[in-house]
N, C-alpha and C positions, 0 to 999 in steps of 0.2 A: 504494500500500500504506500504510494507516493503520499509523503507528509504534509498537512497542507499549511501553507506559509504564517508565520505570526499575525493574531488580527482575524485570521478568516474567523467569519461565524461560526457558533458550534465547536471552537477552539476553547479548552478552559486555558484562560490566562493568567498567573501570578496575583495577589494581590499585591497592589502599588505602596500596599501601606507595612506589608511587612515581610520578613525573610530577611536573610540574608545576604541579599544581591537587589534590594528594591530601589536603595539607592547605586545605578552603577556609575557616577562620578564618584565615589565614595566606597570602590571595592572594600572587602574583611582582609586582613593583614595573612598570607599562607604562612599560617605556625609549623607546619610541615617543613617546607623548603628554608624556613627562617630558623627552624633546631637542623635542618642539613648542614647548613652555613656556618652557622656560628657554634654548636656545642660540639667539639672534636677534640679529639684527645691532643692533650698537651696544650689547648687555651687556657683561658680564665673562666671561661660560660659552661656554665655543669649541666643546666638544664632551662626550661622556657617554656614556657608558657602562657597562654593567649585565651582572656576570659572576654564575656559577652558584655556583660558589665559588673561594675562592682562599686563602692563606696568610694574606695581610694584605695589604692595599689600597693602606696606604704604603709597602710594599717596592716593589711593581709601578710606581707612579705615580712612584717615586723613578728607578726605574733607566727608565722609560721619559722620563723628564724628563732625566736625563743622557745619553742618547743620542740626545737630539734629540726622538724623536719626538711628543713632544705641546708646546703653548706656551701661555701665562699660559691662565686660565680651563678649562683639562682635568679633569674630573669621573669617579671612577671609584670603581663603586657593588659592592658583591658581596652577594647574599644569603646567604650564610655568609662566615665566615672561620677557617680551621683555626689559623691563628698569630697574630691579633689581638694587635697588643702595645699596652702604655700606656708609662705613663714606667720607667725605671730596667729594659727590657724583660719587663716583670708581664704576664701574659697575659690575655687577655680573651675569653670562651665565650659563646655564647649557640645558642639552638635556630637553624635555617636558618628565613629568611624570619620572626623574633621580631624583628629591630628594624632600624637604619637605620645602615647599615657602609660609610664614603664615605670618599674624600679628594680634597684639590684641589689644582691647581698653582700657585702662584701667584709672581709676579716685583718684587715690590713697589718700587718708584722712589723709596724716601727712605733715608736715613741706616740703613748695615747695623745701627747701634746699637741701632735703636729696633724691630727685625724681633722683637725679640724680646717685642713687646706680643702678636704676631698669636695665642698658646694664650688669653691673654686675651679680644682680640676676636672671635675664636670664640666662646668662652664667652657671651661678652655677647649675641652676635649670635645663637646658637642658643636662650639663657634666653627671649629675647624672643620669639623665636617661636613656641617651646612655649606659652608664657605666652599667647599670639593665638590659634594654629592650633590647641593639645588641649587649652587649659582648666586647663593644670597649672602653678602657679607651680614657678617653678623657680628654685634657689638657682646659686651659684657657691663650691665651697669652693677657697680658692687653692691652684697656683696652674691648676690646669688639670682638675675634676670639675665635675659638674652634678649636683647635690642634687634631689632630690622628697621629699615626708613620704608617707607608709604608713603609714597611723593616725597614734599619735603620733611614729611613728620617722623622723627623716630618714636617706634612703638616698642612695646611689650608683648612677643610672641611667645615665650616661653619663660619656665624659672625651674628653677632646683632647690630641693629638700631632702637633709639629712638629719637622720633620727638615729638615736644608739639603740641596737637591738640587742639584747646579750651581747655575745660577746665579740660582735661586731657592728657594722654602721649598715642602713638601707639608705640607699642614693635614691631621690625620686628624680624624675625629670617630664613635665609636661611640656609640649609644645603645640603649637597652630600651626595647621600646615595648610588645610584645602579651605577655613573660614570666609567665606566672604561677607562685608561691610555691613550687612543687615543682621549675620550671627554674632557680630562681636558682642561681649558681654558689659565689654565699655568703650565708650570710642577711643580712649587712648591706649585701647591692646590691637595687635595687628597679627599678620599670620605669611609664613611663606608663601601665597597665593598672592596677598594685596602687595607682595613685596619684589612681585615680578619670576618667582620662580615660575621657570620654562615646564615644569612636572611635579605632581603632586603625591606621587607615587610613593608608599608611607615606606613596603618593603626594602627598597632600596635603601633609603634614609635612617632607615631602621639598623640596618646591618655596618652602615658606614659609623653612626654615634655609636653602638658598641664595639666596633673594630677600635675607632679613637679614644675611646674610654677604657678600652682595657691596654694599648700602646704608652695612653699617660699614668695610667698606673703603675703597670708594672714595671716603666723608668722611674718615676715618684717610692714606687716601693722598693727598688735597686736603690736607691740613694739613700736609703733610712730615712727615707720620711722628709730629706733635705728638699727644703722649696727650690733651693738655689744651684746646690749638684746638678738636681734632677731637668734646669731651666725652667721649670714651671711659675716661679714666680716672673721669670723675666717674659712669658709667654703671655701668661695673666695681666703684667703689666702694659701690653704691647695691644691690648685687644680693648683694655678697660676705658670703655667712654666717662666713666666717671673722673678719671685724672683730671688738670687741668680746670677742672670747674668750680666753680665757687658752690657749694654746697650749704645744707643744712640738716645736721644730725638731730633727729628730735627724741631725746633719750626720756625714759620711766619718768614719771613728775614732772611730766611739762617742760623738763628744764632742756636750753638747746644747746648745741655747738657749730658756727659758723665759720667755715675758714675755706680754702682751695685745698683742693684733694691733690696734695704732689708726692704721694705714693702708698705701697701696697706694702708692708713690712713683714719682715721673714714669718710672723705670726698671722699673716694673712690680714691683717688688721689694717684698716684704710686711715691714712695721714694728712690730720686738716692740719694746715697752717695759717693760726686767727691774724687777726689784725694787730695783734699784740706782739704779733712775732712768736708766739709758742704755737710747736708742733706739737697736736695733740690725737694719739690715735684711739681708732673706737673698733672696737670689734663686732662685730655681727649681734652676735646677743646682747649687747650693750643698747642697740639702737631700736626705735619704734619703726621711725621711717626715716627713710631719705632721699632728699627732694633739692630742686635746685634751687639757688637763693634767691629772696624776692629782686626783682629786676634783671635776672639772669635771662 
């Protein structure tokens, strides 16, 4: 029996509203060919995994990392997330199957001091492969966003989140990648789509930020944890749109600190210099927000 073409009458059709594949600008990520890829013996990636949806990706991967059940290199991918959180628990939206919603497990072997570069080395490692894999430079604003320009505007397409889970850390990393202007959840977030990448294509993208995230590791982790052995601070520093600016640190109790960001210290820690002439640095958990200063 010749088949009769899509549309004919009498043809039962898909619904539009749901499966799998109903959005097809917005194919499901192949978890198959994506554990081909990446979990092979003698990498970092042990295993992967690709849910439908879930809360947030670093809750699950935290509590399954405390009980045992997954160990270093455990990847867990969801194409939505209902509770997406960032820092200071700000939440984070996007359309199902619009961008790329992962975390990893990881047990890093140097000085617990220095664990706290890894929202950095994410950044660095994810900027770089954007910048290869879609064509889109990508900024770093400290201490843990990824910048894209939209015409003249730089935006907010992604951020990174790390939590201690026993007796190691889960990296989250959300991005935008296929959003277009009507899904943003604020206009001043953007997404590889509004930012000119040529493809939206998440697997590919996918495979290139863990290729570069386990490349700056495992030099970060060759060098004991050194920012500076390993380059990684000078990499960090080389990407960071926040340098050079005049900022505003808005720390617990209101109180603030105003000065130009002229660097990123061995401790990861971002360096205002006020108007007084003191260099004064602020750490990541030190800060509420930071924001650029009034008339900047």
């Amino acid at each position: 029996m010749t088949p009769m073409p899509p549309g004919t009458p009498g043809t039962p059709q898909p619904d539009p509203s749901s499966g799998r594949w109903s959005d097809l600008e917005r194919p499901p990520l192949n978890a198959t060919a994506l554990r081909k890829a990446l979990v092979r013996p003698g990498t970092l990636w042990s295993s992967l995994d690709v849910v439908e949806i879930t809360g947030s990706t670093n809750s699950d991967l935290t509590a399954r990392a405390v009980k045992g059940e997954v160990g270093e290199g455990a990847i867990l991918v969801a194409e939505e997330q209902s509770a997406g959180r960032g820092r200071l628990e700000r939440t984070w939206t996007a359309p199902p199957r619009s961008g790329l919603f992962f975390s990893v497990y990881l047990e890093p072997d140097v000085p617990v001091e220095r664990w706290g570069w890894l929202p950095l080395l994410a950044g660095v490692a994810t900027a770089t492969a954007l910048s290869r894999a879609a064509g889109v430079d990508t900024a770093l604003k400290w201490p843990n966003d990824l910048l894209v320009h939209v015409g003249e505007e730089e935006r907010k397409t992604g951020g990174i989140l790390t939590e201690r889970a026993g007796d190691g850390v889960v990296v989250g990393i959300g991005l935008n990648v296929s959003l277009h202007a009507d899904e943003l959840p604020v206009p001043e977030a953007g997404s590889l789509t509004l930012a000119g990448a040529p493809a939206a294509d998440r697997d590919p993208l996918l495979r290139a930020i863990l290729r570069s995230l386990e490349q700056w590791y495992e030099d970060w982790r060759g060098a004991g944890g050194d920012p500076g052995a390993s380059r990684l601070q000078e990499a960090y520093a080389a990407g960071c749109a926040t340098l050079g600016r005049t900022v505003r640190a808005v720390l617990p109790g209101d109180r603030e600190i105003t000065g130009e960001a002229v660097a990123v210290d061995s401790d990861g820690r971002l360096v205002l210099a006020t108007e007084d002439g003191v260099q004064k640095p602020v750490g990541a958990g030190d800060i509420v927000h930071l924001r650029a200063a009034r008339g900047e």
